[in-house]
mmCIF file of the N, C-alpha and C atoms, coordinates in Angstrom:
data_MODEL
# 
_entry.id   MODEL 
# 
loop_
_atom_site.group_PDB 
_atom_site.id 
_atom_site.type_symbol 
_atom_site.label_atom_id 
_atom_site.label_alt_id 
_atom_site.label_comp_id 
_atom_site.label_asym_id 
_atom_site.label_entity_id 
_atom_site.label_seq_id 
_atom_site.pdbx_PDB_ins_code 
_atom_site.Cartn_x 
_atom_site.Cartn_y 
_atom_site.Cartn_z 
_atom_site.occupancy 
_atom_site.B_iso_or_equiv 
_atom_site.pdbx_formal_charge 
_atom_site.auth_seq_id 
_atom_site.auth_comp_id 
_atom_site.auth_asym_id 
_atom_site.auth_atom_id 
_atom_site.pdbx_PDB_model_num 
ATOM 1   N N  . UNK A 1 1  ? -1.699  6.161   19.957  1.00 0.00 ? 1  UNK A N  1 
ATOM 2   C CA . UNK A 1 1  ? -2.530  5.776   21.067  1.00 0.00 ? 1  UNK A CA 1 
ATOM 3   C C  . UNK A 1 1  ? -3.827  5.145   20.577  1.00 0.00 ? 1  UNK A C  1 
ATOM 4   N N  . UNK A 1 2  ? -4.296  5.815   19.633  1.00 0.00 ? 2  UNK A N  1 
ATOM 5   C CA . UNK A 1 2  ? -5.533  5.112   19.063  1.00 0.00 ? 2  UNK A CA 1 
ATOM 6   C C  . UNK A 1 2  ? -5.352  3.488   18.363  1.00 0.00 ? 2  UNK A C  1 
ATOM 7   N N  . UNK A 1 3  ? -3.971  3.596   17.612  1.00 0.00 ? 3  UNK A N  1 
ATOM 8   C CA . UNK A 1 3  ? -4.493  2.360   17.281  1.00 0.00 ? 3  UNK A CA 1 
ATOM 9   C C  . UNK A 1 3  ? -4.088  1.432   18.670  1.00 0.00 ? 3  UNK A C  1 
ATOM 10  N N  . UNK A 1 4  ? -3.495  1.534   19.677  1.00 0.00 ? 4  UNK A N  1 
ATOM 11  C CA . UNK A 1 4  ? -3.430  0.703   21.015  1.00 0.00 ? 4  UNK A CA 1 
ATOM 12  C C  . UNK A 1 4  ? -4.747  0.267   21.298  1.00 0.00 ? 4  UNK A C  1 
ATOM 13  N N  . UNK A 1 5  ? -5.475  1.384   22.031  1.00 0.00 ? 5  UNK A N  1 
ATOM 14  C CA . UNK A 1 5  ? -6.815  1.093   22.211  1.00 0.00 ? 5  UNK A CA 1 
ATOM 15  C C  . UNK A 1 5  ? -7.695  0.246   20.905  1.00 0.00 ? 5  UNK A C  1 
ATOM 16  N N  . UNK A 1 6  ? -7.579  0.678   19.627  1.00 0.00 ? 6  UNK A N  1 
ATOM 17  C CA . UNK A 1 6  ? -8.333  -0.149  18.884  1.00 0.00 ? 6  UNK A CA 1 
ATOM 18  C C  . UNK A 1 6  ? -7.611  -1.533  18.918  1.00 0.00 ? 6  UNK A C  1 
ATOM 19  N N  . UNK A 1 7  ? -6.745  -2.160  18.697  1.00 0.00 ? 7  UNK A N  1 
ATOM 20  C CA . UNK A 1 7  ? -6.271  -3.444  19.049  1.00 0.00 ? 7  UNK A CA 1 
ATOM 21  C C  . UNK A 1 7  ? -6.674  -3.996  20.642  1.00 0.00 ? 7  UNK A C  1 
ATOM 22  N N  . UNK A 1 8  ? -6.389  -3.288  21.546  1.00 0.00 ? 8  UNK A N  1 
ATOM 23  C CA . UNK A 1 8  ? -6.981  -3.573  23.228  1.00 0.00 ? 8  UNK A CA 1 
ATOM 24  C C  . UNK A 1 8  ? -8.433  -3.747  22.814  1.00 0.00 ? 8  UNK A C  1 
ATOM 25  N N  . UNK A 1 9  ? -9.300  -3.355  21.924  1.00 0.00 ? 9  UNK A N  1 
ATOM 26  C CA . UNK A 1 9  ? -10.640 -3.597  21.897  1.00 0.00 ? 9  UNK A CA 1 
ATOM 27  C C  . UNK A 1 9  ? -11.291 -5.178  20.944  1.00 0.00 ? 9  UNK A C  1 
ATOM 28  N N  . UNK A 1 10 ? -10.267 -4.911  20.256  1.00 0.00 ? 10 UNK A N  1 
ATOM 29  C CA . UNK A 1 10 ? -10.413 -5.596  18.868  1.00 0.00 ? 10 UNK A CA 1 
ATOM 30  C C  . UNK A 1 10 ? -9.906  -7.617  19.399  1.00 0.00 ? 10 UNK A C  1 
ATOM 31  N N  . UNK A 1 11 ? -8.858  -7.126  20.898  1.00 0.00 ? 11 UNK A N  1 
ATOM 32  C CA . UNK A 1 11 ? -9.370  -8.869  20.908  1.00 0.00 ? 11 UNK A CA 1 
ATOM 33  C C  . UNK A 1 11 ? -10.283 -9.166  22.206  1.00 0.00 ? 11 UNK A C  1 
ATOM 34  N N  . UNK A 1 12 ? -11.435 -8.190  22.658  1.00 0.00 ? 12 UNK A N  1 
ATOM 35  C CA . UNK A 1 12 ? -12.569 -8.633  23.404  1.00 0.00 ? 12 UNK A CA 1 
ATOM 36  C C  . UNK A 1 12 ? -13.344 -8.859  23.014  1.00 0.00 ? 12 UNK A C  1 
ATOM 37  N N  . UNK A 1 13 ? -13.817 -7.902  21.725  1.00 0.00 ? 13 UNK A N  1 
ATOM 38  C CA . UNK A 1 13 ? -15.033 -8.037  20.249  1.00 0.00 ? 13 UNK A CA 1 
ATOM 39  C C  . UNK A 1 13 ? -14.901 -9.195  19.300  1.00 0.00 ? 13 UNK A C  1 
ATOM 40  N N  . UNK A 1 14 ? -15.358 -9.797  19.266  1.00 0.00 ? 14 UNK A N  1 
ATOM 41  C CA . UNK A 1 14 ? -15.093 -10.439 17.426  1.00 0.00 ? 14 UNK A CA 1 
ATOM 42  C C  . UNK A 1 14 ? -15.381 -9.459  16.346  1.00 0.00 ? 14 UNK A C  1 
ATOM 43  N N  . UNK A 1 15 ? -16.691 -8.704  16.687  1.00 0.00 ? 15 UNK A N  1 
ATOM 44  C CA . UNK A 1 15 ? -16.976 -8.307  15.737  1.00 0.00 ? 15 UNK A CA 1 
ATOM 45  C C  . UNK A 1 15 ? -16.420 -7.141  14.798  1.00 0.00 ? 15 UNK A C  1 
ATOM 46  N N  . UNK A 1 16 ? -15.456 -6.572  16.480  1.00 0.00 ? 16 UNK A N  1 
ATOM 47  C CA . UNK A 1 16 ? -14.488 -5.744  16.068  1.00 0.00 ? 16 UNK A CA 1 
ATOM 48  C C  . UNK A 1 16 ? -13.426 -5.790  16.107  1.00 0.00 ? 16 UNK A C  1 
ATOM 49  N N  . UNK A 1 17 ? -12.673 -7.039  15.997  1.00 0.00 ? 17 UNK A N  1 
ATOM 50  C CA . UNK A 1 17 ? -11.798 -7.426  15.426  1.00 0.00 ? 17 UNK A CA 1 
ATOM 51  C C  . UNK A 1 17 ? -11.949 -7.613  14.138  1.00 0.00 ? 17 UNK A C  1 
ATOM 52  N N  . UNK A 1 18 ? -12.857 -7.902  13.357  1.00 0.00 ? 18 UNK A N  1 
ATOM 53  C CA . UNK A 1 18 ? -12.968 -8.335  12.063  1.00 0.00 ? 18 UNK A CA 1 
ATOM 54  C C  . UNK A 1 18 ? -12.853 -6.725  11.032  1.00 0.00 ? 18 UNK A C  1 
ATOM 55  N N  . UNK A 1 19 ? -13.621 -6.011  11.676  1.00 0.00 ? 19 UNK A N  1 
ATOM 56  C CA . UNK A 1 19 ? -13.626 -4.775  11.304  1.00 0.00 ? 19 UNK A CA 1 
ATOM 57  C C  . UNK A 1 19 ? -12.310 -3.940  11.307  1.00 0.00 ? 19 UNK A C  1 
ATOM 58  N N  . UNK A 1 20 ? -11.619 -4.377  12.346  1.00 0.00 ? 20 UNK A N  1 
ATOM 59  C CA . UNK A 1 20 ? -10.212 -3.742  12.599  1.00 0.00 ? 20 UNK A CA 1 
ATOM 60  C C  . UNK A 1 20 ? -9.215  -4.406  11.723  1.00 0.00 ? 20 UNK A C  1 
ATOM 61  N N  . UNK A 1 21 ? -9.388  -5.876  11.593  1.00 0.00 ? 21 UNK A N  1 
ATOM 62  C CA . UNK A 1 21 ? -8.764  -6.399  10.487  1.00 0.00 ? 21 UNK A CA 1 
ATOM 63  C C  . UNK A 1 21 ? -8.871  -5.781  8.989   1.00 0.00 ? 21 UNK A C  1 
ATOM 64  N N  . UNK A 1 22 ? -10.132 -5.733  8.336   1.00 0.00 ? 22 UNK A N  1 
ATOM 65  C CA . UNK A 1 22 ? -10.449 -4.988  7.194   1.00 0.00 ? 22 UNK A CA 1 
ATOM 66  C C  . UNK A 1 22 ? -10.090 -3.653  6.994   1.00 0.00 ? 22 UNK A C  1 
ATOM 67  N N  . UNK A 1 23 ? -10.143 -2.988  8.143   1.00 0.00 ? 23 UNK A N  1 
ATOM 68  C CA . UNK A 1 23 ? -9.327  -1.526  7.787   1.00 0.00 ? 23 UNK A CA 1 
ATOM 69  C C  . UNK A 1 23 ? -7.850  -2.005  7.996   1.00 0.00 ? 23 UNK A C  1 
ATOM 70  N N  . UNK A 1 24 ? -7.477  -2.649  8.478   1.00 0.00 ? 24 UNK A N  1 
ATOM 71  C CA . UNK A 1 24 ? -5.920  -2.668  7.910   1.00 0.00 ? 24 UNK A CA 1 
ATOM 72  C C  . UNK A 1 24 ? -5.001  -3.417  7.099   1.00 0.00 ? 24 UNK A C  1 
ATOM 73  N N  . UNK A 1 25 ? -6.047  -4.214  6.076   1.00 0.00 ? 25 UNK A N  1 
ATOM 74  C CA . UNK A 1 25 ? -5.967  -4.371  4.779   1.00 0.00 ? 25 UNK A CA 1 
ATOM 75  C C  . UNK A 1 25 ? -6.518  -3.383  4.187   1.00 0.00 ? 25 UNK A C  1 
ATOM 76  N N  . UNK A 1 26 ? -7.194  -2.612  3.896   1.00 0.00 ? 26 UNK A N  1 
ATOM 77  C CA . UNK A 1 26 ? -7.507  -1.600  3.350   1.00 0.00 ? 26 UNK A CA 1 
ATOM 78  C C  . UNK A 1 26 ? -6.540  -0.467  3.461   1.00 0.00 ? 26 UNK A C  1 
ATOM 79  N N  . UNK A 1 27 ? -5.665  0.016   4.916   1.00 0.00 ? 27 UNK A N  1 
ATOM 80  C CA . UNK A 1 27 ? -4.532  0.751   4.921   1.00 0.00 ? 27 UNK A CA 1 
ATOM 81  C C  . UNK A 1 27 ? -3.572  0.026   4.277   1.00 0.00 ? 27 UNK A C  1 
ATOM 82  N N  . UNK A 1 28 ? -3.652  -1.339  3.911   1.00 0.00 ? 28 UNK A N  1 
ATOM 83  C CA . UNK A 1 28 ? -1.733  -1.657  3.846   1.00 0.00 ? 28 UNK A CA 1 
ATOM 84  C C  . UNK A 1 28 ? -2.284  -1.286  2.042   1.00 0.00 ? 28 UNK A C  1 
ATOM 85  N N  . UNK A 1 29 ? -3.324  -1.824  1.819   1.00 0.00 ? 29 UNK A N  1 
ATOM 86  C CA . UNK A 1 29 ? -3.441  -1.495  0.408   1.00 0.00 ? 29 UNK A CA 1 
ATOM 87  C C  . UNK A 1 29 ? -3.285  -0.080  -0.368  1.00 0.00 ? 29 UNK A C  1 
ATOM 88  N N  . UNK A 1 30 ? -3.901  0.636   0.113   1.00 0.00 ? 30 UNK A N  1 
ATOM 89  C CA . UNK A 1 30 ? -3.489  2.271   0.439   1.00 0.00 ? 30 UNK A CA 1 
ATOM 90  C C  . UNK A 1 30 ? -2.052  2.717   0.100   1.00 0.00 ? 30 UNK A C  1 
ATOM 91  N N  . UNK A 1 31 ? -1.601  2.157   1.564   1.00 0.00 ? 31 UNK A N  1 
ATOM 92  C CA . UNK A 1 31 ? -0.054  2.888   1.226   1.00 0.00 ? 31 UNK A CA 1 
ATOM 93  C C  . UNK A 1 31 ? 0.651   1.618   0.468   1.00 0.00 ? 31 UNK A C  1 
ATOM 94  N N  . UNK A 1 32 ? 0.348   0.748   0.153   1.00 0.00 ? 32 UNK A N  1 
ATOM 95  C CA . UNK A 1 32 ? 1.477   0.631   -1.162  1.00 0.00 ? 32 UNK A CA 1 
ATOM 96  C C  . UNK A 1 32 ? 1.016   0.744   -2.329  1.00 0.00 ? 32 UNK A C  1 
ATOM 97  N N  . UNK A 1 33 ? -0.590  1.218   -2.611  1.00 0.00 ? 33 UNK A N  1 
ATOM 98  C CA . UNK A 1 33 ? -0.772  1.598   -4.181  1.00 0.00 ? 33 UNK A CA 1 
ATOM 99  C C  . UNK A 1 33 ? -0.671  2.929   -4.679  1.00 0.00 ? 33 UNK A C  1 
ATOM 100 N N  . UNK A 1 34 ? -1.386  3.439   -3.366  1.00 0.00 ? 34 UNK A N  1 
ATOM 101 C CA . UNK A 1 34 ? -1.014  5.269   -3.804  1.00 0.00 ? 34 UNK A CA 1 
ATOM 102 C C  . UNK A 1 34 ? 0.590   5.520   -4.095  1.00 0.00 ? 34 UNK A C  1 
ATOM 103 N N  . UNK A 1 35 ? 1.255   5.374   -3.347  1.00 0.00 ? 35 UNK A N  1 
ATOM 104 C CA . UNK A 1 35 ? 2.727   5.659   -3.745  1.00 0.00 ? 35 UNK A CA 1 
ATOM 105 C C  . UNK A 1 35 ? 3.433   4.723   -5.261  1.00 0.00 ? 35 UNK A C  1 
ATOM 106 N N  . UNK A 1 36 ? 2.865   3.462   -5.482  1.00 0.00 ? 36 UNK A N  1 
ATOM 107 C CA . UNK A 1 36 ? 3.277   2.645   -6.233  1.00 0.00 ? 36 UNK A CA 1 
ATOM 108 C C  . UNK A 1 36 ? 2.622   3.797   -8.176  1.00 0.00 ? 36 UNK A C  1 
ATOM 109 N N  . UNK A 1 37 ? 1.405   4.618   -7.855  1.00 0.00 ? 37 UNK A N  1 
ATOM 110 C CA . UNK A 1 37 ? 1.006   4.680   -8.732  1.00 0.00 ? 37 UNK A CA 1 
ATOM 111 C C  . UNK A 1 37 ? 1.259   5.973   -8.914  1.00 0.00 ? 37 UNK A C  1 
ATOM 112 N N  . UNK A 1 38 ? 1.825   6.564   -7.857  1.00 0.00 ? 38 UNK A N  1 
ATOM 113 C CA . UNK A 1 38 ? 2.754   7.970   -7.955  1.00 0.00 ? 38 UNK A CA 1 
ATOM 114 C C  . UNK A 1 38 ? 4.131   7.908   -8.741  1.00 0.00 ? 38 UNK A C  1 
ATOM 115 N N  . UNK A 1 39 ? 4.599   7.238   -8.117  1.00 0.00 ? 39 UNK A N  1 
ATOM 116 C CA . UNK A 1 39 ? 5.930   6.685   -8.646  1.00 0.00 ? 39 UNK A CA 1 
ATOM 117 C C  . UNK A 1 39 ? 6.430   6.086   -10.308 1.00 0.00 ? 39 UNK A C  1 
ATOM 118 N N  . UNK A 1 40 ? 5.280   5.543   -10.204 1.00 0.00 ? 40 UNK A N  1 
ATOM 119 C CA . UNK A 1 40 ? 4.984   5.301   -11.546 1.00 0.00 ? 40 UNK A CA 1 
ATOM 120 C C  . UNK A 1 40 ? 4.681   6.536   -12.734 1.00 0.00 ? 40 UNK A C  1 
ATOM 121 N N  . UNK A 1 41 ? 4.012   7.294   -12.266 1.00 0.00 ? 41 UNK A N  1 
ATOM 122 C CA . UNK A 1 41 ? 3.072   8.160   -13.157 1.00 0.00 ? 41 UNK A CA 1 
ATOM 123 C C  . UNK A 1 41 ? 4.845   8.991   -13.548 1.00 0.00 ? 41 UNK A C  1 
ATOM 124 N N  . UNK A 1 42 ? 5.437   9.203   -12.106 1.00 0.00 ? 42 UNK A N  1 
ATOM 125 C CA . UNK A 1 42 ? 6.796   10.011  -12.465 1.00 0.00 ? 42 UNK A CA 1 
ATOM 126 C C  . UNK A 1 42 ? 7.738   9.549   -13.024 1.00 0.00 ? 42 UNK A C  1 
ATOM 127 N N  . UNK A 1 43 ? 7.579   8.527   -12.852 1.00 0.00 ? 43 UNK A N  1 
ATOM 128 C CA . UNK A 1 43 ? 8.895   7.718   -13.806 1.00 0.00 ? 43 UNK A CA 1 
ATOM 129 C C  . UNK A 1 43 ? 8.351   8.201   -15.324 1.00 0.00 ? 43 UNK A C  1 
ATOM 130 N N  . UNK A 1 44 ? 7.370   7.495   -15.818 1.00 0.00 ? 44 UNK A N  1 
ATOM 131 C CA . UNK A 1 44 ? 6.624   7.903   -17.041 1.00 0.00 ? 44 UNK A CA 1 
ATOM 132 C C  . UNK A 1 44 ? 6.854   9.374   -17.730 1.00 0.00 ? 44 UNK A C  1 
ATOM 133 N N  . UNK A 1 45 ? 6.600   10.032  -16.663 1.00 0.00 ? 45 UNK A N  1 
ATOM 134 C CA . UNK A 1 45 ? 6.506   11.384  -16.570 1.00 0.00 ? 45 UNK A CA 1 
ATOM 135 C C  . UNK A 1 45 ? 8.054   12.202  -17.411 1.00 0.00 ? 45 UNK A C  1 
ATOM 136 N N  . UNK A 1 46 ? 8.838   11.489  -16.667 1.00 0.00 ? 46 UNK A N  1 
ATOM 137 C CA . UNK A 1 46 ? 10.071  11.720  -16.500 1.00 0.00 ? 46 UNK A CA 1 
ATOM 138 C C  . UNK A 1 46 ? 10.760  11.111  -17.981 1.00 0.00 ? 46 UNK A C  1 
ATOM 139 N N  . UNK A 1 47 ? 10.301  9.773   -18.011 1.00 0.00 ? 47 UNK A N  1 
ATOM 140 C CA . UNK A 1 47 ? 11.295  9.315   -19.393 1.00 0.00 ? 47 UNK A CA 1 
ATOM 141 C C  . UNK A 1 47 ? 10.319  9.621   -20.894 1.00 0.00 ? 47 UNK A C  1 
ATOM 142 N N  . UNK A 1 48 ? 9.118   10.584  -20.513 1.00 0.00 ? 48 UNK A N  1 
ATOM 143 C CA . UNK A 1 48 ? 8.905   10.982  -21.566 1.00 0.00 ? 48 UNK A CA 1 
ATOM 144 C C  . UNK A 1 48 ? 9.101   12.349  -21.894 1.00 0.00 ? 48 UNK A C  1 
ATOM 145 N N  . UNK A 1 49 ? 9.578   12.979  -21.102 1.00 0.00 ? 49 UNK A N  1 
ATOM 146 C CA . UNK A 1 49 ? 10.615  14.164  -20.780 1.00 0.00 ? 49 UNK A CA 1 
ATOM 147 C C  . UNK A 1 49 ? 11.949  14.024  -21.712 1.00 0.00 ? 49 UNK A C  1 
ATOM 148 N N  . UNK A 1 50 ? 12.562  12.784  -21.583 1.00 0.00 ? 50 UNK A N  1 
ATOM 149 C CA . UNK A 1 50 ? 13.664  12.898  -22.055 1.00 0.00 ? 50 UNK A CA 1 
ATOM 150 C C  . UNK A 1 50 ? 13.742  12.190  -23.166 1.00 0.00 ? 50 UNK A C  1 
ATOM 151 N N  . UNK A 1 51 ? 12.555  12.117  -23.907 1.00 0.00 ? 51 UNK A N  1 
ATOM 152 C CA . UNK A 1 51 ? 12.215  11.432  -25.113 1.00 0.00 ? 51 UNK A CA 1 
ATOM 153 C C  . UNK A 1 51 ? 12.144  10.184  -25.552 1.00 0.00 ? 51 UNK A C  1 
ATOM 154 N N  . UNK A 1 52 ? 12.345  9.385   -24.147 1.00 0.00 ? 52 UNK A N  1 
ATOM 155 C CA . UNK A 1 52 ? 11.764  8.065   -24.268 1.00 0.00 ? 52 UNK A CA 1 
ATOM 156 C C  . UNK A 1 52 ? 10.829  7.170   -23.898 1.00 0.00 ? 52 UNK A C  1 
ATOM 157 N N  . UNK A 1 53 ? 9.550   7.151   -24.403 1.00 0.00 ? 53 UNK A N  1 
ATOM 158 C CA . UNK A 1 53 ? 8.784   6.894   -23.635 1.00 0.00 ? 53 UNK A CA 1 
ATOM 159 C C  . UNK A 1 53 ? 8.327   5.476   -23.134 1.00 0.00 ? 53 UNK A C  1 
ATOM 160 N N  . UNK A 1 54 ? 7.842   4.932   -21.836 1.00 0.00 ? 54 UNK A N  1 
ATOM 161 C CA . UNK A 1 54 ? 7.921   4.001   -21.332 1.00 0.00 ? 54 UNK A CA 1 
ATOM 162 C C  . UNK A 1 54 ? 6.487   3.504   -22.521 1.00 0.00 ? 54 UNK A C  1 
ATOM 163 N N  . UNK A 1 55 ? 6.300   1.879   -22.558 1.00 0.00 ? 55 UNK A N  1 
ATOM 164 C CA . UNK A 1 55 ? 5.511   1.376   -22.725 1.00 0.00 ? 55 UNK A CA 1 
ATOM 165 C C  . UNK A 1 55 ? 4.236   1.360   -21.730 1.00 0.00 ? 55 UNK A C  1 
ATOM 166 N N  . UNK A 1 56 ? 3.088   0.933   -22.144 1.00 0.00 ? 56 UNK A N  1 
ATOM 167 C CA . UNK A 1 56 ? 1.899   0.836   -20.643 1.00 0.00 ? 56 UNK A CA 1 
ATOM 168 C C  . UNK A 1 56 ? 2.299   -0.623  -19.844 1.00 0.00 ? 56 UNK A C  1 
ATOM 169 N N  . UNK A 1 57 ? 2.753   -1.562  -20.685 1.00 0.00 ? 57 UNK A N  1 
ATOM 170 C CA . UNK A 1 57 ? 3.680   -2.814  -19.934 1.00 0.00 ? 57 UNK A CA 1 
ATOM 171 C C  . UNK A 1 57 ? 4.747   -2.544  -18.885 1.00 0.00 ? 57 UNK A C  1 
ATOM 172 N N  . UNK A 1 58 ? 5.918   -2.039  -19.345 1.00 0.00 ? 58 UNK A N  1 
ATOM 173 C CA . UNK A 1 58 ? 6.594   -1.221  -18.590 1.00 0.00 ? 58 UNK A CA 1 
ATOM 174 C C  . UNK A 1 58 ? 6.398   -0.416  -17.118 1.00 0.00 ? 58 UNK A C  1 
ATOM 175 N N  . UNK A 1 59 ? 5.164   0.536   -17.827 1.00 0.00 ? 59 UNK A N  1 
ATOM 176 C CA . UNK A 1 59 ? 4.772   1.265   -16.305 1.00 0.00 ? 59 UNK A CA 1 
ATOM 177 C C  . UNK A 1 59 ? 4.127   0.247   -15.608 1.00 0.00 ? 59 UNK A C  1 
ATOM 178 N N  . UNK A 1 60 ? 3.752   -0.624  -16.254 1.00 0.00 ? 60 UNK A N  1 
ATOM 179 C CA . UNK A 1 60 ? 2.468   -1.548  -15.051 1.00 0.00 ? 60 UNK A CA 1 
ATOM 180 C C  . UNK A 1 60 ? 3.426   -2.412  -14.112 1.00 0.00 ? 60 UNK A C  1 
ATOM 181 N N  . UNK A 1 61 ? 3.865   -2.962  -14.859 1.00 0.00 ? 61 UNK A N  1 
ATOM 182 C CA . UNK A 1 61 ? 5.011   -3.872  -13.992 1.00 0.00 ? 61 UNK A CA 1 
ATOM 183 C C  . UNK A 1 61 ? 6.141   -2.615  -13.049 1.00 0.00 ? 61 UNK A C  1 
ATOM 184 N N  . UNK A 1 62 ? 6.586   -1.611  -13.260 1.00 0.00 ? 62 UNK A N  1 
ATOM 185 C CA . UNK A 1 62 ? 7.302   -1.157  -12.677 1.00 0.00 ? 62 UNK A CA 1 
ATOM 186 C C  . UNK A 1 62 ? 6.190   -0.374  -11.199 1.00 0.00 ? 62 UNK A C  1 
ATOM 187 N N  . UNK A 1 63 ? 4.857   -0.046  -11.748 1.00 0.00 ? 63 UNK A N  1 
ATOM 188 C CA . UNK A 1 63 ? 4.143   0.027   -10.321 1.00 0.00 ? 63 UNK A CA 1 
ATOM 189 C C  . UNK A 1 63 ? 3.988   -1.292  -9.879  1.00 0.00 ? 63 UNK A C  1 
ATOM 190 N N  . UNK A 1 64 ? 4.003   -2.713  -10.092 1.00 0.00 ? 64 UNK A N  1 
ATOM 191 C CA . UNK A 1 64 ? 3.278   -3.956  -9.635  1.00 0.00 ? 64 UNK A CA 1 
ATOM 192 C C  . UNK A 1 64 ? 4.960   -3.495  -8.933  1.00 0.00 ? 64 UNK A C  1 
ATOM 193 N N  . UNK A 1 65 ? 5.717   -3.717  -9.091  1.00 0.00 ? 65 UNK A N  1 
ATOM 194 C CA . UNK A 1 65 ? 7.275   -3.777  -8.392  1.00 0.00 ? 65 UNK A CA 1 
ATOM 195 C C  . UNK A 1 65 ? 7.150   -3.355  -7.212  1.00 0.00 ? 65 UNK A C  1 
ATOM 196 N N  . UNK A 1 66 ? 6.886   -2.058  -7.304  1.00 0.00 ? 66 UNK A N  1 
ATOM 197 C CA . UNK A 1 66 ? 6.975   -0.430  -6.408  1.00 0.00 ? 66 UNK A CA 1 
ATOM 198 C C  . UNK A 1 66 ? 5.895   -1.151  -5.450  1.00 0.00 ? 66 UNK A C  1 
ATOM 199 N N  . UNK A 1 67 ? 4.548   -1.711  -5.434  1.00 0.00 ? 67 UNK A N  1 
ATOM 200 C CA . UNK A 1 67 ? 3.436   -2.057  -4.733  1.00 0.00 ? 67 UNK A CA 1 
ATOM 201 C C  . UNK A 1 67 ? 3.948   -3.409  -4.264  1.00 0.00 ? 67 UNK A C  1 
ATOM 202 N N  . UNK A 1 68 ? 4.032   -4.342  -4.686  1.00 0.00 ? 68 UNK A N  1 
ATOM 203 C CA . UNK A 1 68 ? 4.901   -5.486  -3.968  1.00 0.00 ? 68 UNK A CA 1 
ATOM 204 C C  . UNK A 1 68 ? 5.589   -5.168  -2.984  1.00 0.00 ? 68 UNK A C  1 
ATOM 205 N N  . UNK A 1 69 ? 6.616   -4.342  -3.233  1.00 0.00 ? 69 UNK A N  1 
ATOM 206 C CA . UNK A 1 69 ? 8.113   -4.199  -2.381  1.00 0.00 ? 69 UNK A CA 1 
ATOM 207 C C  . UNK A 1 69 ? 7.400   -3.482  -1.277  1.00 0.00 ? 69 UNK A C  1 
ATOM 208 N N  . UNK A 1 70 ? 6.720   -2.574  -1.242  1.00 0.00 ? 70 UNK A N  1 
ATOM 209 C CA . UNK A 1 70 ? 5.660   -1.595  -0.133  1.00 0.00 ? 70 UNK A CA 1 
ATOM 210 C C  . UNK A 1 70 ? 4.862   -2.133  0.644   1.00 0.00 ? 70 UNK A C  1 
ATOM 211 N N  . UNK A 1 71 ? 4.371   -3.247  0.187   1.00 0.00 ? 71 UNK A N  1 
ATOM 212 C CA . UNK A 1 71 ? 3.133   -4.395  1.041   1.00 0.00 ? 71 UNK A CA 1 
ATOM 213 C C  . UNK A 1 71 ? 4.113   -4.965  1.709   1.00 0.00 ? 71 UNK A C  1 
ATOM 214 N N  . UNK A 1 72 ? 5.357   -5.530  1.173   1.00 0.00 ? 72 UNK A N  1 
ATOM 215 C CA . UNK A 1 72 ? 6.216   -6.555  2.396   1.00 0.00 ? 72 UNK A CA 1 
ATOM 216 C C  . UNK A 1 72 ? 6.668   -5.874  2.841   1.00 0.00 ? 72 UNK A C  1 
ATOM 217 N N  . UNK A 1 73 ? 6.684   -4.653  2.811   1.00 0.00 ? 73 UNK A N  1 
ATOM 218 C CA . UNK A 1 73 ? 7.756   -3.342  4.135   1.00 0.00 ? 73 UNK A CA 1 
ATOM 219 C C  . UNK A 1 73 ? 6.364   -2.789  4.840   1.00 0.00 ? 73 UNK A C  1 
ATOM 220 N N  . UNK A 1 74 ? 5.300   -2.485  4.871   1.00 0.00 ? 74 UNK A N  1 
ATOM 221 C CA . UNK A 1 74 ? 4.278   -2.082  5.187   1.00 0.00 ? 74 UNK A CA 1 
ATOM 222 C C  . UNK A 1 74 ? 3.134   -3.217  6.014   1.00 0.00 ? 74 UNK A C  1 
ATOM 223 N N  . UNK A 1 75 ? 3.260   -4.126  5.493   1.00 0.00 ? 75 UNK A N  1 
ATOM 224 C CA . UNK A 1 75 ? 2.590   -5.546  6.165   1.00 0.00 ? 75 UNK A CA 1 
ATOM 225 C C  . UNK A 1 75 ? 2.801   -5.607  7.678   1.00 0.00 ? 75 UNK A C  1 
ATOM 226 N N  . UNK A 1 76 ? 4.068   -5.703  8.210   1.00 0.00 ? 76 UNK A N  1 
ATOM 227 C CA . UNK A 1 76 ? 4.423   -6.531  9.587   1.00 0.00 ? 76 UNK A CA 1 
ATOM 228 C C  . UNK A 1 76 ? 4.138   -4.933  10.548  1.00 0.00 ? 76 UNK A C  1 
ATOM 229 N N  . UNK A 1 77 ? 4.295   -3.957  9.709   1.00 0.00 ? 77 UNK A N  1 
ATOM 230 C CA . UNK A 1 77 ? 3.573   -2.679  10.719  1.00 0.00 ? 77 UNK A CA 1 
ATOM 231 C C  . UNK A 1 77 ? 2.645   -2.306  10.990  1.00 0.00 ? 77 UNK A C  1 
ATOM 232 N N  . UNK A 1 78 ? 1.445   -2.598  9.898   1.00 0.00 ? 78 UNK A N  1 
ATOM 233 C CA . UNK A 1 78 ? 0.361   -1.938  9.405   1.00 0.00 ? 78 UNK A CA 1 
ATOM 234 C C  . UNK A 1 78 ? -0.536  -3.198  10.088  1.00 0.00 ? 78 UNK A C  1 
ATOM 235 N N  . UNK A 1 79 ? -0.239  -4.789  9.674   1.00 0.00 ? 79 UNK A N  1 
ATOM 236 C CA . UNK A 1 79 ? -0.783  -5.725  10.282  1.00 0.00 ? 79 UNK A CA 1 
ATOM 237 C C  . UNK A 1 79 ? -0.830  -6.256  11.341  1.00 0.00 ? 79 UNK A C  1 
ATOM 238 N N  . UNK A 1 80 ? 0.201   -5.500  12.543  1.00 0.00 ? 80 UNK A N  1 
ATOM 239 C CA . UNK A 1 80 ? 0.382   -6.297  13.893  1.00 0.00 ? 80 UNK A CA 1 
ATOM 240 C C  . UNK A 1 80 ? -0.384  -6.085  14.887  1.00 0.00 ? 80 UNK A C  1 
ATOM 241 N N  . UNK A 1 81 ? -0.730  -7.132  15.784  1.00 0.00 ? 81 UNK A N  1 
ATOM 242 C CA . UNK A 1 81 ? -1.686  -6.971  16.672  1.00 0.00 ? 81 UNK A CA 1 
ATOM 243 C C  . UNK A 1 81 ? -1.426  -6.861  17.871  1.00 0.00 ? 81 UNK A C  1 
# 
């Protein structure tokens, strides 16, 4: 319900539209880095568990993956007006 009303507000304001825009780049960024850098840490976690350990190349690109794939599934929900 809240975010209804904040969008119902956000196209009478400019000023709060702009503001409403920035927090939800700031959420889409959110949920696809926190999880991207969770995911990551466990993978890591995990294949140095079993005695192989990932490179810092490796983990970076496999969170840039995890955060990519999360922004284009997270975008058209997080961004709609």
């Amino acid at each position: 319900m809240r975010a209804a009303m904040t969008s119902a507000v956000a196209r009478f304001v400019p000023g709060a539209r702009r503001r409403v825009r920035a927090a939800q780049f700031i959420g889409l960024g959110i949920a696809s880095l926190v999880p991207a850098a969770l995911w990551s840490a466990l993978i890591a976690g995990f294949a140095a568990l079993i005695g192989s350990p990932l490179t810092t190349r490796s983990i970076t690109l496999i969170g840039a993956a995890i955060a990519f794939f999360l922004a284009l599934i997270c975008a058209p929900v997080i961004l709609r007006e």
